[in-house]
C-alpha positions, -999 to +999 in steps of 0.1 A: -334-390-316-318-424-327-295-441-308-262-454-326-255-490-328-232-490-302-262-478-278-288-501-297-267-531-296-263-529-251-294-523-246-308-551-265-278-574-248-292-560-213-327-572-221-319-606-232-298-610-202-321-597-178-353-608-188-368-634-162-403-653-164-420-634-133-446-652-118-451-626-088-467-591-097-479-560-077-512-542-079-498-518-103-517-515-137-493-509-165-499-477-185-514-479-216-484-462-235-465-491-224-488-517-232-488-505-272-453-503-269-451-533-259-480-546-288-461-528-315-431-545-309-446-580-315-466-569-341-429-557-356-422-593-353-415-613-387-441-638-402-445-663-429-440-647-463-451-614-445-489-623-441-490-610-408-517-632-394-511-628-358-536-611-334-536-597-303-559-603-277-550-580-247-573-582-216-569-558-189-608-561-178-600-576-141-635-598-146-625-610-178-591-621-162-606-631-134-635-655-152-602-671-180-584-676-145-614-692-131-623-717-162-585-723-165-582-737-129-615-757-134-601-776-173-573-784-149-590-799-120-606-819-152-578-830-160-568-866-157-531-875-149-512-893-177-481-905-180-455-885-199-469-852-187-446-824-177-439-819-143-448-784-148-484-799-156-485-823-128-478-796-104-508-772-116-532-800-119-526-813-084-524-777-072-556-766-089-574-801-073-561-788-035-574-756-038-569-735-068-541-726-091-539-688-110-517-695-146-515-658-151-499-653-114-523-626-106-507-600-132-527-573-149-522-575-181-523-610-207-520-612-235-528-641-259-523-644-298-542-660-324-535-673-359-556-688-387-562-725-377-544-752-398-521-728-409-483-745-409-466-712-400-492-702-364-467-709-344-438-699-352-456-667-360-467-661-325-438-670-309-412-644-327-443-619-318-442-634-279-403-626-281-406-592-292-428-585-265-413-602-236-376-584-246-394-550-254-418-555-213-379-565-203-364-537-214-391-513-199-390-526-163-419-547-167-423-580-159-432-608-181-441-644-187-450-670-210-483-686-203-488-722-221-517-731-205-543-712-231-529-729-256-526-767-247-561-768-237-574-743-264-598-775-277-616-780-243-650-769-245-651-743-212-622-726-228-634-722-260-668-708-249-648-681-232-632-671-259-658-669-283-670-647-258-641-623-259-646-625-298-622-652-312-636-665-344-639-703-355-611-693-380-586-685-353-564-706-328-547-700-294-510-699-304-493-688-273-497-660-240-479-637-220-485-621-188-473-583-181-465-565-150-446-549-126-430-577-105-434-583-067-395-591-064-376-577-092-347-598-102-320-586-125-287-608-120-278-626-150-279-665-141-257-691-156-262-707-191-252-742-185-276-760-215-289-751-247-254-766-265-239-750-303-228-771-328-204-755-361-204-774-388-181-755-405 
């Protein structure tokens, strides 16, 4: 049964309101019919001249999270402190160096998309995929966050070796993750929008 606009147009509202980077996730696997909900929605997502170049990589094997968790924490205790880095990567380098840091927070579900290396249009690709998905988890109770650690240190030799394990070709490039789940500490209040300014030129 379709839904009229009206119905359409307050849900989607609710779901950009509500949706919240969780880094805090229960036990609780998320069913499959939700994860290729989820899937189809990104793969919905718009591309470059309609190539549709994106793939999905979804790993729900807890020893294949468990081993890109592992090699992630060890690229960043490799990782030598420069100036100009993000606080965000301060904090998980120094964190992974005192004893261990999880980027995917322990959730069930990641899942990390690919594009064709060198091409201009990667990431912009992945990331209106990465959108669809995060407002489509949202909008199903299920807790969500980017991951941008995959990606930044795609190049590093442990990484890459993992990957090419889990099948991602010399042709493809790390474009972007996100972590699924159901979250430890659900939090639905809309917060405050005090940035992100809009200029009409009109």
């Amino acid at each position: 049964m379709e839904m009229d606009n009206d119905t359409v147009n307050a849900a989607l509202k609710k779901a950009i309101s509500q949706r919240r980077s969780t880094r805090a996730y229960t036990d609780q696997m998320v069913p499959d019919e939700l994860i290729e909900e989820v899937l189809e929605a990104g793969r919905h997502a718009p591309s470059a001249n309609n190539l549709q170049t994106t793939r999905f990589y979804v790993i729900t094997n807890p020893e294949k999270l468990a081993l890109l968790r592992d090699t992630m924490n060890d690229v960043l205790q490799d990782t030598t402190e420069k100036e100009g880095m993000s606080p965000g990567l301060l904090s998980l380098i120094k964190r992974a160096m005192q004893g261990g840091v999880d980027v995917t927070y322990g959730a069930p579900v990641l899942i990390v998309t690919t594009n064709r290396k060198g091409s201009a249009n990667a990431i912009a690709d992945c990331s209106c995929a990465l959108q669809n998905m995060m407002l489509t988890a949202s909008a199903n109770g299920l807790g969500n966050c980017w991951i941008n650690q995959f990606h930044s240190f795609r190049e590093t030799p442990q990484l890459k070796s993992v990957f090419a394990e889990l099948g991602l070709s010399k042709d493809e490039e790390i474009c972007g993750s996100l972590i699924l789940g159901y979250a430890e500490n659900p939090v639905i209040k809309p917060i405050p929008i005090t940035g992100n300014r809009v200029t009409y030129i009109r």
